[in-house]
ChimeraX commands (.cxc) that place a marker at each C-alpha (Angstrom):
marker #1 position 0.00,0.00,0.00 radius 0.5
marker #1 position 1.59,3.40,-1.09 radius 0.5
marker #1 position 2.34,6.37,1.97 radius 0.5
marker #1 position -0.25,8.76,2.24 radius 0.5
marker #1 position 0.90,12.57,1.00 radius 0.5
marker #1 position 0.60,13.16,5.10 radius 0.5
marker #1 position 3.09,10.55,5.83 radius 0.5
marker #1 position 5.65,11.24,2.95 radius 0.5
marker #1 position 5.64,14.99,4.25 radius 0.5
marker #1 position 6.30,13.59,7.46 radius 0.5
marker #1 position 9.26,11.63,6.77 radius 0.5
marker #1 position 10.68,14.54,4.42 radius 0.5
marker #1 position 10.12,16.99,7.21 radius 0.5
marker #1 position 11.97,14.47,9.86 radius 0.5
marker #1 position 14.94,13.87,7.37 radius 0.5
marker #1 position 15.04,17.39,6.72 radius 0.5
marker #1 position 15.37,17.93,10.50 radius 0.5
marker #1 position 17.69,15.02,10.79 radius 0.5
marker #1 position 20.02,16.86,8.47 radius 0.5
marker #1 position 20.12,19.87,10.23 radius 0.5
marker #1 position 20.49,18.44,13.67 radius 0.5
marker #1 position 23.37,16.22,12.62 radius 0.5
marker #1 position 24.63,19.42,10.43 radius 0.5
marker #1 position 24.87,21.83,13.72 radius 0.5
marker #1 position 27.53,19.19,15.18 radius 0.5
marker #1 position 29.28,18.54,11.97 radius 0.5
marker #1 position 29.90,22.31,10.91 radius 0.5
marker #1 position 30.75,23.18,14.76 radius 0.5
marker #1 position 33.34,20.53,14.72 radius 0.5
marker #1 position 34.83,21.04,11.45 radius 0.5
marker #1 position 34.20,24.70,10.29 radius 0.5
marker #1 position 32.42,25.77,7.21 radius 0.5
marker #1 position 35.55,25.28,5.27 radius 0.5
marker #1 position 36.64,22.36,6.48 radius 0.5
marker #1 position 33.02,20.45,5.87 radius 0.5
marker #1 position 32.25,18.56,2.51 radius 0.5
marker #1 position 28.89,17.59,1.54 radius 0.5
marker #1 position 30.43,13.85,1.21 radius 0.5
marker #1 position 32.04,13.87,4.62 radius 0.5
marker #1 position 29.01,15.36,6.00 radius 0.5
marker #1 position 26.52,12.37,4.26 radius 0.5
marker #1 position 28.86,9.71,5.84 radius 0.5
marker #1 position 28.58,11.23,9.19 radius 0.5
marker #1 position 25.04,11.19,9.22 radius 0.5
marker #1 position 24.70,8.05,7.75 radius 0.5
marker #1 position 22.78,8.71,4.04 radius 0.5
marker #1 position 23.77,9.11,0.95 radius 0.5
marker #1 position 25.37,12.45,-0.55 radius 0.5
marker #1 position 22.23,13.13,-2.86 radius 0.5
marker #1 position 20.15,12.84,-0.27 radius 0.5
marker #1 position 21.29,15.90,1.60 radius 0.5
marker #1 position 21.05,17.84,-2.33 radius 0.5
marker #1 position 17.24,16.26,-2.23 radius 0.5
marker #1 position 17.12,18.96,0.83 radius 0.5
marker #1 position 19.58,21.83,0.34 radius 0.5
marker #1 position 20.96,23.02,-3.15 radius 0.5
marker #1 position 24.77,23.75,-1.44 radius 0.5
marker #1 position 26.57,23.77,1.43 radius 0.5
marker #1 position 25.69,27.28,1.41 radius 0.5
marker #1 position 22.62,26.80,1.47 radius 0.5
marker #1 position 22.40,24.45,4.21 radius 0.5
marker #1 position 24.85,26.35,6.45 radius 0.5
marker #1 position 21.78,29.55,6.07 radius 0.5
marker #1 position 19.32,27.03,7.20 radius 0.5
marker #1 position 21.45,26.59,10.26 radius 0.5
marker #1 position 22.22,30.29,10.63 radius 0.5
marker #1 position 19.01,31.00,10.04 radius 0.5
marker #1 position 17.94,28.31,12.90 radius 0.5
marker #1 position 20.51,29.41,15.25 radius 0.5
marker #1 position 18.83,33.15,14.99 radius 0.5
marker #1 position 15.12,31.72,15.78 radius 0.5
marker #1 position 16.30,30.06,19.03 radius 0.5
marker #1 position 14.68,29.22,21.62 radius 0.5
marker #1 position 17.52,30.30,24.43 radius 0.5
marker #1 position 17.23,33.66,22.47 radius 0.5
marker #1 position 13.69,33.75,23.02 radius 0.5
marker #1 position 14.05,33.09,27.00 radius 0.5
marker #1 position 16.59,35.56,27.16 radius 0.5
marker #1 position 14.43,38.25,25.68 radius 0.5
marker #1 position 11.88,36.94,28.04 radius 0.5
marker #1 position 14.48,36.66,31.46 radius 0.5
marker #1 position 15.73,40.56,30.64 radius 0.5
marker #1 position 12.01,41.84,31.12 radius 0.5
marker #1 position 11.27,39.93,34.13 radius 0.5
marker #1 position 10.57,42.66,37.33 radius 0.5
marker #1 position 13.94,40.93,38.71 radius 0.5
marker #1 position 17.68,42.15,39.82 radius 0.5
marker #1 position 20.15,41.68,36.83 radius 0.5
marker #1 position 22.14,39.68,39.29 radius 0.5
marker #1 position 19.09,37.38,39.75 radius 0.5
marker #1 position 18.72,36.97,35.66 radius 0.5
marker #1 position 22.64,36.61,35.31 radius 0.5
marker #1 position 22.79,33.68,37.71 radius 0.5
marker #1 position 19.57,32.39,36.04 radius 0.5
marker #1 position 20.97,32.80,32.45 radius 0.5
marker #1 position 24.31,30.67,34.00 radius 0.5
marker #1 position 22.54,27.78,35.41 radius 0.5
marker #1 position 20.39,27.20,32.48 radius 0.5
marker #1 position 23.31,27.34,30.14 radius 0.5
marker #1 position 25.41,25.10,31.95 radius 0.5
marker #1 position 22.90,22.71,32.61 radius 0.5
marker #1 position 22.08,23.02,29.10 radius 0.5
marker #1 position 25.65,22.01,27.56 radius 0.5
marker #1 position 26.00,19.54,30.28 radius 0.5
marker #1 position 23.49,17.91,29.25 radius 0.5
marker #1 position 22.77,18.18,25.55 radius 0.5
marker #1 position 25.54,17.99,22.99 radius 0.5
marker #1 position 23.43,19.43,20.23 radius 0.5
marker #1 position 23.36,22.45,22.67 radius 0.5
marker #1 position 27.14,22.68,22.39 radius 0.5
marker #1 position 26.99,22.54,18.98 radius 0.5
marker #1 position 24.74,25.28,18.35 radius 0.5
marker #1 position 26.71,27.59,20.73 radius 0.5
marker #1 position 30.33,26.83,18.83 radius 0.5
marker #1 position 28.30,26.84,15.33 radius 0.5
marker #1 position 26.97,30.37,16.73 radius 0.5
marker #1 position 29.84,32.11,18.08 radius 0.5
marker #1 position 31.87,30.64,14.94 radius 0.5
marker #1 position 28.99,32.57,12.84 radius 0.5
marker #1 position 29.18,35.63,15.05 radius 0.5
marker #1 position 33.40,35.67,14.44 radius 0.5
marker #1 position 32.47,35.16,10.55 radius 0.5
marker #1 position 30.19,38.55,10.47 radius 0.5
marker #1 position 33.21,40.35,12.02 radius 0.5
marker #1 position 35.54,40.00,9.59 radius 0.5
marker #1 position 34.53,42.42,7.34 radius 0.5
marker #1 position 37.07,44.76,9.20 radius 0.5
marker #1 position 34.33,46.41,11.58 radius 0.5
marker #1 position 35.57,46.05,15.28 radius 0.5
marker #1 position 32.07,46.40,16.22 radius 0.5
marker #1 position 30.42,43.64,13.78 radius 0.5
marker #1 position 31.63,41.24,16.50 radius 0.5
marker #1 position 28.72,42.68,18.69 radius 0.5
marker #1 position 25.84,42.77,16.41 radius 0.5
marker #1 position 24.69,39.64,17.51 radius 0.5
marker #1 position 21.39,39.23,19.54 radius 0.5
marker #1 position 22.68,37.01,22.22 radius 0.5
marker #1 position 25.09,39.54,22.65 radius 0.5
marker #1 position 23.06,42.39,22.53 radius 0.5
marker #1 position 20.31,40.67,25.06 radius 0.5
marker #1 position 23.12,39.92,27.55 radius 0.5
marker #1 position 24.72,43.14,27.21 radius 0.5
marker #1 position 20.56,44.61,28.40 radius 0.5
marker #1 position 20.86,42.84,31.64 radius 0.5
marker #1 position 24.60,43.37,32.12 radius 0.5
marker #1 position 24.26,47.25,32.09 radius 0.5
marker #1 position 21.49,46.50,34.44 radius 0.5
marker #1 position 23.45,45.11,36.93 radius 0.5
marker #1 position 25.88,48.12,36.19 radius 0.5
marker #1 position 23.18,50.47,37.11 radius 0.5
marker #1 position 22.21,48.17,40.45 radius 0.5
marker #1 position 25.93,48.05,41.35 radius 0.5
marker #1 position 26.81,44.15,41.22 radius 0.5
marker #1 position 28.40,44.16,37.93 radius 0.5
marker #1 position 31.91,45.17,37.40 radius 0.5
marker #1 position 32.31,48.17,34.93 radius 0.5
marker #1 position 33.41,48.26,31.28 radius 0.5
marker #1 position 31.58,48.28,28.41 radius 0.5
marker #1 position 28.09,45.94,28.80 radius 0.5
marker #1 position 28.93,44.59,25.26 radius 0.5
marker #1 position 32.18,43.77,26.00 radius 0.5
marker #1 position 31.54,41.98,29.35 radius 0.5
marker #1 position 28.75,40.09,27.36 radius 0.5
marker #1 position 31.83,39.08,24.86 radius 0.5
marker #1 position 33.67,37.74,27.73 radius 0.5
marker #1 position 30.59,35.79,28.87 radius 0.5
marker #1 position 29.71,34.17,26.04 radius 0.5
marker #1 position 33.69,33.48,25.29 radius 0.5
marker #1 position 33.78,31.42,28.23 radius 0.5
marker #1 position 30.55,29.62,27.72 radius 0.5
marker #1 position 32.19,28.85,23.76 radius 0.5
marker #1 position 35.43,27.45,25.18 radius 0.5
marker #1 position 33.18,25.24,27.43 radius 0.5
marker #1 position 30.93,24.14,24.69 radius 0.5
marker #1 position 33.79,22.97,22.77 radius 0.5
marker #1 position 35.31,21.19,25.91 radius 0.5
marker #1 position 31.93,19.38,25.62 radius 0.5
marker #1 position 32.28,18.71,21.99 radius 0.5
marker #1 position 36.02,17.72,21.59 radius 0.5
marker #1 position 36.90,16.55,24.97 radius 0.5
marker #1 position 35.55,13.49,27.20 radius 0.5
marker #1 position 36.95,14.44,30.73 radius 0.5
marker #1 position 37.00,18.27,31.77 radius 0.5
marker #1 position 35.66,19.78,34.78 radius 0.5
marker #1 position 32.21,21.36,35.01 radius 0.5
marker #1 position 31.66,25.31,35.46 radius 0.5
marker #1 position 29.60,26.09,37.93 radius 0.5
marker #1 position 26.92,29.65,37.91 radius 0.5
marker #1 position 29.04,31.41,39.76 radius 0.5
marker #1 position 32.62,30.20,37.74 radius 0.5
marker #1 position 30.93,32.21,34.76 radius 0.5
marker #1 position 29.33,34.70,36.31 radius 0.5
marker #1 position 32.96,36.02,37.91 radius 0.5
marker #1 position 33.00,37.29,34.23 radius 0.5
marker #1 position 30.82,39.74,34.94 radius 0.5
marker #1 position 29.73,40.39,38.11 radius 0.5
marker #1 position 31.52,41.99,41.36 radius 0.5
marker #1 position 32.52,39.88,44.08 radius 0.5
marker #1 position 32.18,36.53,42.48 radius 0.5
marker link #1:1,2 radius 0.2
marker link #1:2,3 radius 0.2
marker link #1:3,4 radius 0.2
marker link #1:4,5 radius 0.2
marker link #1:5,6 radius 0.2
marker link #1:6,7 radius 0.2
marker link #1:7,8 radius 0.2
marker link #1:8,9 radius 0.2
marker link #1:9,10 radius 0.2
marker link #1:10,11 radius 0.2
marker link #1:11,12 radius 0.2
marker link #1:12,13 radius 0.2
marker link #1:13,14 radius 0.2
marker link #1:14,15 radius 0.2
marker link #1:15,16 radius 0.2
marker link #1:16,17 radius 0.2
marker link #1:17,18 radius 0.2
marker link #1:18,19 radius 0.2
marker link #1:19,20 radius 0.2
marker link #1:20,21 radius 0.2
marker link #1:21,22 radius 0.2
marker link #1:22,23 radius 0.2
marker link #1:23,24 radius 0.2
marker link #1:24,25 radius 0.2
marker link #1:25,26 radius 0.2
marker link #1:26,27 radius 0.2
marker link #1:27,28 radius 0.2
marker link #1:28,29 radius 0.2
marker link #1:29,30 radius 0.2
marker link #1:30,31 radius 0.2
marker link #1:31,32 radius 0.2
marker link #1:32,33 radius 0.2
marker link #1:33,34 radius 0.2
marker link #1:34,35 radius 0.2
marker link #1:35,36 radius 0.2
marker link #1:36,37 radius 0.2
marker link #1:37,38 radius 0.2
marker link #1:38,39 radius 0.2
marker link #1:39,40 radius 0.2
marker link #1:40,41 radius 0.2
marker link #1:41,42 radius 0.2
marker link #1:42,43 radius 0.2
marker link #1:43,44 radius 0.2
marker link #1:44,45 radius 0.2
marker link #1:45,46 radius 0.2
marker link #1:46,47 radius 0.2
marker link #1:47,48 radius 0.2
marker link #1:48,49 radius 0.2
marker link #1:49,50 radius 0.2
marker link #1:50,51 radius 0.2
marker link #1:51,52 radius 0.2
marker link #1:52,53 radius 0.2
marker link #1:53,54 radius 0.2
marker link #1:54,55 radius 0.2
marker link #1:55,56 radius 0.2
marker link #1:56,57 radius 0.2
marker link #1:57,58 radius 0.2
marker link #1:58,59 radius 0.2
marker link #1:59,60 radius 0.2
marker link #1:60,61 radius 0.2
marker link #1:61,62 radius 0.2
marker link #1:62,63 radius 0.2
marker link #1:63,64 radius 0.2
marker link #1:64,65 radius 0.2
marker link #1:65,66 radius 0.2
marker link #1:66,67 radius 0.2
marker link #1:67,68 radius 0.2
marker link #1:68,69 radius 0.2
marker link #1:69,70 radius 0.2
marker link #1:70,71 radius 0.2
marker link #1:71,72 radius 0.2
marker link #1:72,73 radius 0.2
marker link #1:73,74 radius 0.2
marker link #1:74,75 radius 0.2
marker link #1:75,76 radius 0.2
marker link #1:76,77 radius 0.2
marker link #1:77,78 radius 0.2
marker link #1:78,79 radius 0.2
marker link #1:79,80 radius 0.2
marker link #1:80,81 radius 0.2
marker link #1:81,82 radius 0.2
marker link #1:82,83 radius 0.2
marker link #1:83,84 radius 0.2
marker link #1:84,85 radius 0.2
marker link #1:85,86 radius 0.2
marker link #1:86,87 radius 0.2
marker link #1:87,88 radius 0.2
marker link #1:88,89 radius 0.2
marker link #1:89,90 radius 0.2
marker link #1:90,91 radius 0.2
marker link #1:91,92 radius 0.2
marker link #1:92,93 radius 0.2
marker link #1:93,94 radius 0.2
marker link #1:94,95 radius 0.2
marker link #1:95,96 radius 0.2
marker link #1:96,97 radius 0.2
marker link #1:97,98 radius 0.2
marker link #1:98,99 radius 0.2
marker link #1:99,100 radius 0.2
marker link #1:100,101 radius 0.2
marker link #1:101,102 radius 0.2
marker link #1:102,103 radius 0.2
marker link #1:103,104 radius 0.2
marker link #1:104,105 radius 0.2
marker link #1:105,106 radius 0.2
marker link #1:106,107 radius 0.2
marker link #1:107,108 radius 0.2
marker link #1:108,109 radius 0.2
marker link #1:109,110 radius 0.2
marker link #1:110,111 radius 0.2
marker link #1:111,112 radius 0.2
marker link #1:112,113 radius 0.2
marker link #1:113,114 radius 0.2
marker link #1:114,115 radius 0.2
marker link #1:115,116 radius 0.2
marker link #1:116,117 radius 0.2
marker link #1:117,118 radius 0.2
marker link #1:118,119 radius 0.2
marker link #1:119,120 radius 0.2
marker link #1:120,121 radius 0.2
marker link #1:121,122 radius 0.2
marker link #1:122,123 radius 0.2
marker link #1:123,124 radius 0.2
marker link #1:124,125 radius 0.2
marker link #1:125,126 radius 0.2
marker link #1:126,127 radius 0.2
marker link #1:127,128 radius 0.2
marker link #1:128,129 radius 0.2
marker link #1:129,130 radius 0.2
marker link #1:130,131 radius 0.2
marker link #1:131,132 radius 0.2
marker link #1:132,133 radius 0.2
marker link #1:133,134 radius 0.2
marker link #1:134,135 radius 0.2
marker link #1:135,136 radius 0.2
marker link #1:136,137 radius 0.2
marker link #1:137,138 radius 0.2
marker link #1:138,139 radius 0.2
marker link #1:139,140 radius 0.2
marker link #1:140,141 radius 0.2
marker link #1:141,142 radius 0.2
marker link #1:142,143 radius 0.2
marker link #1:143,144 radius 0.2
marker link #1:144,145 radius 0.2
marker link #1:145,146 radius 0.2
marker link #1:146,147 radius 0.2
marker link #1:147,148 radius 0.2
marker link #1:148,149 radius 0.2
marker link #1:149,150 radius 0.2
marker link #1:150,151 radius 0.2
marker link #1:151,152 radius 0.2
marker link #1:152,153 radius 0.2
marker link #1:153,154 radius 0.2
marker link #1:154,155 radius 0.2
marker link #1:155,156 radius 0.2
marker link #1:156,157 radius 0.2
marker link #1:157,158 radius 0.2
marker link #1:158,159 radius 0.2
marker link #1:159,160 radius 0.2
marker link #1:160,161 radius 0.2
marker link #1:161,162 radius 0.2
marker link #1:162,163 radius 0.2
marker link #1:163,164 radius 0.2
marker link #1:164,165 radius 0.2
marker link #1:165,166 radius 0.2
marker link #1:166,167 radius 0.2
marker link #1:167,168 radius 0.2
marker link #1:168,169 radius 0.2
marker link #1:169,170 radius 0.2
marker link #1:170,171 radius 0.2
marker link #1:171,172 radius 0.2
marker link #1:172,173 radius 0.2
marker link #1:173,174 radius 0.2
marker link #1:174,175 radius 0.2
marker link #1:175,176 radius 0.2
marker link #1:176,177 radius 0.2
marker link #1:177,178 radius 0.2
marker link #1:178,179 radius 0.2
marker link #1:179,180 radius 0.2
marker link #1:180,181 radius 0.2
marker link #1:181,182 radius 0.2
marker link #1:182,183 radius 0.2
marker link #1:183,184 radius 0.2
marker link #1:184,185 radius 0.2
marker link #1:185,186 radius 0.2
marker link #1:186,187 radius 0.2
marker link #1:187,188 radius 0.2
marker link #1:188,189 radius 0.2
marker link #1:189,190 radius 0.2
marker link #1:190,191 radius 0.2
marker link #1:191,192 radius 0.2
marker link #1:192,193 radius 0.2
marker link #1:193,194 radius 0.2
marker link #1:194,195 radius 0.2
marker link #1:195,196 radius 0.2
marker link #1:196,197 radius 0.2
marker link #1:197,198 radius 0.2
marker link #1:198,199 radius 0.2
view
C-alpha cells in the first residue's frame, strides 16, 4: 500500500530535520571550510544526494542553520528573562545555570553555541571592530549586564564587551563538551565572575 501525501511529508520533514540536527555538530566541529557535503553524508549516515534532495549547497544548508541558530529558543528566553521585574544579578545567575545545565546535558546544545559564536566571528571580519557585537545574544546579555551596572553588582566596562567575555567562556566550554571526554564542570558562579563583582 503506497504512503499517504501526510506521511511522505512527514518523513521529508523528519529527514530534513535530521540533516540539520546532525549538520549543527558537523559544521561546529569542522568549520564551514573544512566540511564537505560527502564527509558530511557519511557522518550522518545517508547518501550524498540525499542531503542535495534537501539543500541546493553547502551554502545553502549552512543559512538554514544560521538562520535556525537566529530563531532560538535560548534567544527567546533571554528576551523573556531581561524583562522579568527581577535584579540583573538574579537573571545573570539564572541565564548561568540554564546554560550550563544546558551544555552539560545536551551535545546538540554545544553545537549550536560553537556553530553560533563561529557565525558571530564570521560577520566580524569584514574589518568592523564592532560587527563582532551585532549579535542578539550579545546584545540581550549586554541589556541585563548594564542592568546590573546600574544596580551596582556588575563590574564596569563596556556591557557589550563583558557580554563578549561571557559568552567566550561559555564557547570554550561548549567545545570542551564537543572535543573533549573528561574536563571539569563550570559552575553559575565560575561564569558569572565574568561579569559580576565579588564573584
Amino acid at each position: 500500500m503506497p504512503k499517504s501525501a501526510e506521511r511522505c511529508a512527514e518523513e521529508r520533514a523528519a529527514m530534513r530535520e535530521k540533516i540539520l540536527q546532525q549538520s549543527v555538530l558537523y559544521f561546529a566541529r569542522n568549520g564551514f571550510s573544512g566540511t564537505k557535503i560527502s564527509d558530511l553524508a557519511k557522518a550522518i549516515g545517508i547518501g550524498q544526494g540525499t542531503i542535495y534532495l534537501y539543500f541546493k549547497s553547502k551554502e545553502e544548508l549552512f543559512g538554514a542553520l544560521q538562520q535556525q541558530a537566529a530563531g532560538d529558543s535560548e534567544l527567546a528566553q533571554l528576551k523573556l528573562l531581561g524583562k522579568l521585574p527581577l535584579p540583573a544579578k538574579q537573571k545573570l545567575h539564572q541565564l548561568s545555570g540554564y546554560v550550563l545545565h544546558r551544555l552539560k546535558k545536551d551535545e546538540h546544545f554545544a553545537g549550536a553555541v560553537a556553530l553560533h559564536t563561529q557565525m558571530v566571528l564570521a560577520q566580524g571580519d569584514g574589518g568592523q571592530p564592532g560587527d563582532v557585537y551585532e549579535s542578539e545574544l550579545y546584545l540581550e546579555t549586554a541589556k541585563i549586564i548594564a542592568q546590573a551596572q546600574r544596580e551596582g553588582t556588575a563590574v564596569a566596562g563596556s556591557p557589550l564587551k563583558l557580554a563578549d567575555y561571557y559568552w567566550g567562556v561559555v564557547y570554550l566550554y561548549a567545545l570542551k563538551k564537543l572535543f573533549i571526554t573528561r574536563y571539569e564542570a563550570l559552575t553559575p558562579q565560575d561564569l558569572e565572575r565574568t561579569v559580576l563583582r565579588g564573584q
